[in-house]
DRENSERO-60272 format. One record per residue: residue in one letter; x, z, y of N, C-alpha, C in turn. Coordinates in steps of 0.02 Angstrom, whole numbers. Atoms other than C-alpha are relative to their C-alpha. Layout:
BEGIN
<rest: A, n.u: X, n.w: Z, n.v: Y, ca.u: X, ca.w: Z, ca.v: Y, c.u: X, c.w: Z, c.v: Y> $
...
//
This chain:
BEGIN
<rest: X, n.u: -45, n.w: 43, n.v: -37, ca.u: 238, ca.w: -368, ca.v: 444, c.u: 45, c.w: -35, c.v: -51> $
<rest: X, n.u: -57, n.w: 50, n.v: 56, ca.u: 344, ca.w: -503, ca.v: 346, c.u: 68, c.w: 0, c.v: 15> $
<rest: X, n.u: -84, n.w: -16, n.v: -2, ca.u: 536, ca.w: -488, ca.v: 324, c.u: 14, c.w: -37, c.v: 57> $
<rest: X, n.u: 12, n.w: 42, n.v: -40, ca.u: 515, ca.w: -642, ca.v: 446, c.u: -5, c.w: 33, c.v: 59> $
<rest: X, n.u: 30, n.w: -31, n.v: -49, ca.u: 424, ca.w: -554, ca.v: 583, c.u: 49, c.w: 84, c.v: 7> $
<rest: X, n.u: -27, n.w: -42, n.v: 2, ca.u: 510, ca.w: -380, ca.v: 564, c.u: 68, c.w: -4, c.v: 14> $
<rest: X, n.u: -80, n.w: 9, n.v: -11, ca.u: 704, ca.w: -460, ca.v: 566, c.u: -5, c.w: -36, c.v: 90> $
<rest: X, n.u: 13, n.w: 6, n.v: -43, ca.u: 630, ca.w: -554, ca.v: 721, c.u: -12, c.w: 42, c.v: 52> $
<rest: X, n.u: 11, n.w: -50, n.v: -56, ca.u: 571, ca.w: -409, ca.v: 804, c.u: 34, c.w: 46, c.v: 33> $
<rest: X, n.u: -50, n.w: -47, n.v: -8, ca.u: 715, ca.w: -309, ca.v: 786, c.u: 60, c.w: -22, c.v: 55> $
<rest: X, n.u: -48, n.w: 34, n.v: -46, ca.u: 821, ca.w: -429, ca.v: 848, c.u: -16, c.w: -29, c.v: 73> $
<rest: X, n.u: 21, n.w: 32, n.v: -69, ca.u: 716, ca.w: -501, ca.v: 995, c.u: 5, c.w: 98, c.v: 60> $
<rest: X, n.u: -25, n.w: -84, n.v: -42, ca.u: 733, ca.w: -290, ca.v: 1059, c.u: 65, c.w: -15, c.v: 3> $
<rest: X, n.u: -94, n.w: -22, n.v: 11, ca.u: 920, ca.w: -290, ca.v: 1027, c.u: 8, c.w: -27, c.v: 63> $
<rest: X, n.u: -28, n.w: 53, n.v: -28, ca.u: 921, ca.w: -455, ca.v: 1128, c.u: -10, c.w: 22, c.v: 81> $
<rest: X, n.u: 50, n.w: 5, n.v: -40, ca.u: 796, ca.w: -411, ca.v: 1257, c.u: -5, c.w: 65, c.v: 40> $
<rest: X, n.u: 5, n.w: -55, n.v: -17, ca.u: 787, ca.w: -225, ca.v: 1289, c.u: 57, c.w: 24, c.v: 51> $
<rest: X, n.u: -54, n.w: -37, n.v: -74, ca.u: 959, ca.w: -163, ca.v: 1371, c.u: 7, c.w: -44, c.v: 54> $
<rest: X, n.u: 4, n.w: -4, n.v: -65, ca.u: 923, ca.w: -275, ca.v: 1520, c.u: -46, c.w: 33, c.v: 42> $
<rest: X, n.u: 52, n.w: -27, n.v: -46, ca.u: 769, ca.w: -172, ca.v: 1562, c.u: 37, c.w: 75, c.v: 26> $
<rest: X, n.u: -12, n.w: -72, n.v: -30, ca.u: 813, ca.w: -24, ca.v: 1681, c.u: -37, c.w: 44, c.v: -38> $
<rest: X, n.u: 78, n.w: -85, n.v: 17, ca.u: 645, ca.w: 88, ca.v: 1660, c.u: -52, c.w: -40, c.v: -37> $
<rest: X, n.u: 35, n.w: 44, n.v: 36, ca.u: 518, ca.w: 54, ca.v: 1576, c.u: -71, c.w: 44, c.v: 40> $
<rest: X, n.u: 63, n.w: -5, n.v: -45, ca.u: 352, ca.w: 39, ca.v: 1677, c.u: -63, c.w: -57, c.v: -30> $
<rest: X, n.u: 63, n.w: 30, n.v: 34, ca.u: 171, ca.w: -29, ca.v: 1613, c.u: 16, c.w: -76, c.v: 13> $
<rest: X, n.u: -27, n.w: 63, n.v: -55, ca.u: 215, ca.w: -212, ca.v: 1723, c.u: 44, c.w: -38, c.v: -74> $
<rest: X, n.u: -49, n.w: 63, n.v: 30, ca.u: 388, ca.w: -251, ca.v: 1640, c.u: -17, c.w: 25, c.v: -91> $
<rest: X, n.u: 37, n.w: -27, n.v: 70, ca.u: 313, ca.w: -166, ca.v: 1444, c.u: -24, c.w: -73, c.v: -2> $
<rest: X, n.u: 47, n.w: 58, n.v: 19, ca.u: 176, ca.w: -303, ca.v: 1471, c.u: 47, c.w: -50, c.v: 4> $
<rest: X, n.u: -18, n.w: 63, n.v: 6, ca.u: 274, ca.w: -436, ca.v: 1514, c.u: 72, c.w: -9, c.v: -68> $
<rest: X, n.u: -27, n.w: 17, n.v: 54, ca.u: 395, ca.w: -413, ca.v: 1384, c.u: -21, c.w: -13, c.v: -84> $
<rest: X, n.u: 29, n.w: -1, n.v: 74, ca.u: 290, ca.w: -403, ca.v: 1250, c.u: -44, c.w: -79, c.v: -1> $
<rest: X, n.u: 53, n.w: 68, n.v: -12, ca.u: 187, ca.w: -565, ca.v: 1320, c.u: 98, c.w: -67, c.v: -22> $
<rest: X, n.u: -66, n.w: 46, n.v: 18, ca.u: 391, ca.w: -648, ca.v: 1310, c.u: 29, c.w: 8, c.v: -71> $
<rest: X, n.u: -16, n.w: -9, n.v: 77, ca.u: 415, ca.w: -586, ca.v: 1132, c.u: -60, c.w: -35, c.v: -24> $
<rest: X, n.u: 51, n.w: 47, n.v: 32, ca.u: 255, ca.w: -675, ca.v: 1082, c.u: 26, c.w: -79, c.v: 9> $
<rest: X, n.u: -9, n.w: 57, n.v: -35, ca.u: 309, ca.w: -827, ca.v: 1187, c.u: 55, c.w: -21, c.v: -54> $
<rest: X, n.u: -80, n.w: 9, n.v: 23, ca.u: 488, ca.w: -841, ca.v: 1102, c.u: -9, c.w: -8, c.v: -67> $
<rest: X, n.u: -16, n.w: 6, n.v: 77, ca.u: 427, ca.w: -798, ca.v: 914, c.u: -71, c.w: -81, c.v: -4> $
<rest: X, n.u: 21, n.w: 53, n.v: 17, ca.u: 292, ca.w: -943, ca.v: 942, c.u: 50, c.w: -64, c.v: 28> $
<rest: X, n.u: -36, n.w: 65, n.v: -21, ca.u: 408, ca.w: -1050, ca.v: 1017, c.u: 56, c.w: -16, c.v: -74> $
<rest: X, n.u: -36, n.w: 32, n.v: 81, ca.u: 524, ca.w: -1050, ca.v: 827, c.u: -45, c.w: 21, c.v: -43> $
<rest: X, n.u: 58, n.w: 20, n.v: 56, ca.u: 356, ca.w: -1045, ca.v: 731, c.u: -27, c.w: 75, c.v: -46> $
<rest: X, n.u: 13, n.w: -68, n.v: 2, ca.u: 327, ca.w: -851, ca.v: 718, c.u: -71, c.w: 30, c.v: 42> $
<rest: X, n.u: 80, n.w: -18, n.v: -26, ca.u: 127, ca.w: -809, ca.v: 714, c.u: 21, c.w: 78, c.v: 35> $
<rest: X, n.u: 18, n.w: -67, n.v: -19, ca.u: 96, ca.w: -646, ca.v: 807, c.u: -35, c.w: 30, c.v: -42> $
<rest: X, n.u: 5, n.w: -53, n.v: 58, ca.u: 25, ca.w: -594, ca.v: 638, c.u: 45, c.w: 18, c.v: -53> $
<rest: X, n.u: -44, n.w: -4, n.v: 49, ca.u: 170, ca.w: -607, ca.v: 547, c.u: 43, c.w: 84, c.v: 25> $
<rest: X, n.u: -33, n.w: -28, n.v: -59, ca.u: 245, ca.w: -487, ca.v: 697, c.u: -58, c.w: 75, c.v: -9> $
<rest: X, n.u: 57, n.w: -74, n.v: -30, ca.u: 83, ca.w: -355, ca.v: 710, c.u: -20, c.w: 21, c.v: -65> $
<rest: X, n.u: 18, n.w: -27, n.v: 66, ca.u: 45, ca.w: -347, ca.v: 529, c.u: -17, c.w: 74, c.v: -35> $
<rest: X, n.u: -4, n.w: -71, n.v: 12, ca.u: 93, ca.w: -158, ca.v: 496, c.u: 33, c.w: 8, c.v: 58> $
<rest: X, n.u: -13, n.w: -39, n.v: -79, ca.u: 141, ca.w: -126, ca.v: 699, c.u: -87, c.w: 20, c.v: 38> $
<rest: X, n.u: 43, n.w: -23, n.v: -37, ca.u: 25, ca.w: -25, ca.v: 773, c.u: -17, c.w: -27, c.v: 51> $
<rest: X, n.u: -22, n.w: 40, n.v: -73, ca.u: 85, ca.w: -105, ca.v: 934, c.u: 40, c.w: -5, c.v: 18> $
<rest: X, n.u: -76, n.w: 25, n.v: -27, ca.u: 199, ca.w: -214, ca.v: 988, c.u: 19, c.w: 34, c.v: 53> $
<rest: X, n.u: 3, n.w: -19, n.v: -77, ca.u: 181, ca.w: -149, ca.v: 1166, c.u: 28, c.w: 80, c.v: -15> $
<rest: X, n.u: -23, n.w: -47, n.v: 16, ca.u: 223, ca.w: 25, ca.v: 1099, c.u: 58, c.w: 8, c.v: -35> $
<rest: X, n.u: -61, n.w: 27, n.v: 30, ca.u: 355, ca.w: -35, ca.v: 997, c.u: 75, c.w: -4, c.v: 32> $
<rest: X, n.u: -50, n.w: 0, n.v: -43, ca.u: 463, ca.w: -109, ca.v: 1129, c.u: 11, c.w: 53, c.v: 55> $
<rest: X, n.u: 3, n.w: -57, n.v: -36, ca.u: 406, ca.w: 41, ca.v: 1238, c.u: 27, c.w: 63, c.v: -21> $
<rest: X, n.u: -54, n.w: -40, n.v: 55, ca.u: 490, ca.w: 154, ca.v: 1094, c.u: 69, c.w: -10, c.v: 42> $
<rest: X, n.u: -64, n.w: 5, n.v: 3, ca.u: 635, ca.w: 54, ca.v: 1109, c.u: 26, c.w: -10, c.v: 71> $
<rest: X, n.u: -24, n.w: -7, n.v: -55, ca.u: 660, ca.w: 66, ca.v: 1293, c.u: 4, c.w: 71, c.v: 9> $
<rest: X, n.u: -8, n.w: -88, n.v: -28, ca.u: 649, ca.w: 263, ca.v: 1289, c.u: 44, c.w: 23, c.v: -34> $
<rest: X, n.u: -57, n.w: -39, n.v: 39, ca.u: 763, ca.w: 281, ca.v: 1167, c.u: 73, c.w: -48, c.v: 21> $
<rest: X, n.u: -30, n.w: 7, n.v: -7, ca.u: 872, ca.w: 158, ca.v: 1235, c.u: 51, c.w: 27, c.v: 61> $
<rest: X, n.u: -36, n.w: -31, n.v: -44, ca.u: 874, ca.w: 239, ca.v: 1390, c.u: 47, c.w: 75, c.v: -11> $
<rest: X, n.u: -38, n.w: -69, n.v: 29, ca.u: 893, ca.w: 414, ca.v: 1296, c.u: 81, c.w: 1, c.v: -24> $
<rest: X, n.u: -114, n.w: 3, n.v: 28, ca.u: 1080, ca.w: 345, ca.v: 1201, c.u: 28, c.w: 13, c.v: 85> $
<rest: X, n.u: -52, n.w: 1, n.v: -48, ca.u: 1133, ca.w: 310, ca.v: 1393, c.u: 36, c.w: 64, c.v: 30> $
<rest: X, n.u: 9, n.w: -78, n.v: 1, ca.u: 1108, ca.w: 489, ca.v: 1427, c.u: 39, c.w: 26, c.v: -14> $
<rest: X, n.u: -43, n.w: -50, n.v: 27, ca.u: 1220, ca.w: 567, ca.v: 1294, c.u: 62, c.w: -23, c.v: 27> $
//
């Protein structure tokens, strides 16, 4: 993943993630289909993005379980 794609990714979660309640297969997919949408819309391949990610889709699915986990403590 390129410094590019990786500072992007981080930040499109930050941006993107604490409005999701739960995280269910549905809103996973569609967020990961709107993080593609968004990094091609300012000129960000989806290989720059998947390079060394296993999966995006697992990725943001990470970062919804752990975001829900902080609410928790």
């Amino acid at each position: 993943m390129s410094t590019r794609g990786v500072n992007f990714l981080h930040k499109w979660i930050s941006n993107n993630v604490p409005e999701i309640v739960g995280a269910d297969i549905i809103s996973v997919a569609e967020l990961t289909q709107k993080l593609f949408a968004d990094a091609k819309a300012i000129g960000i391949g989806s290989t720059e993005i998947e390079e060394e990610t296993v999966s995006i889709y697992n990725s943001i699915l990470d970062a919804i379980v752990h975001h829900d986990a902080g609410l928790a403590d």
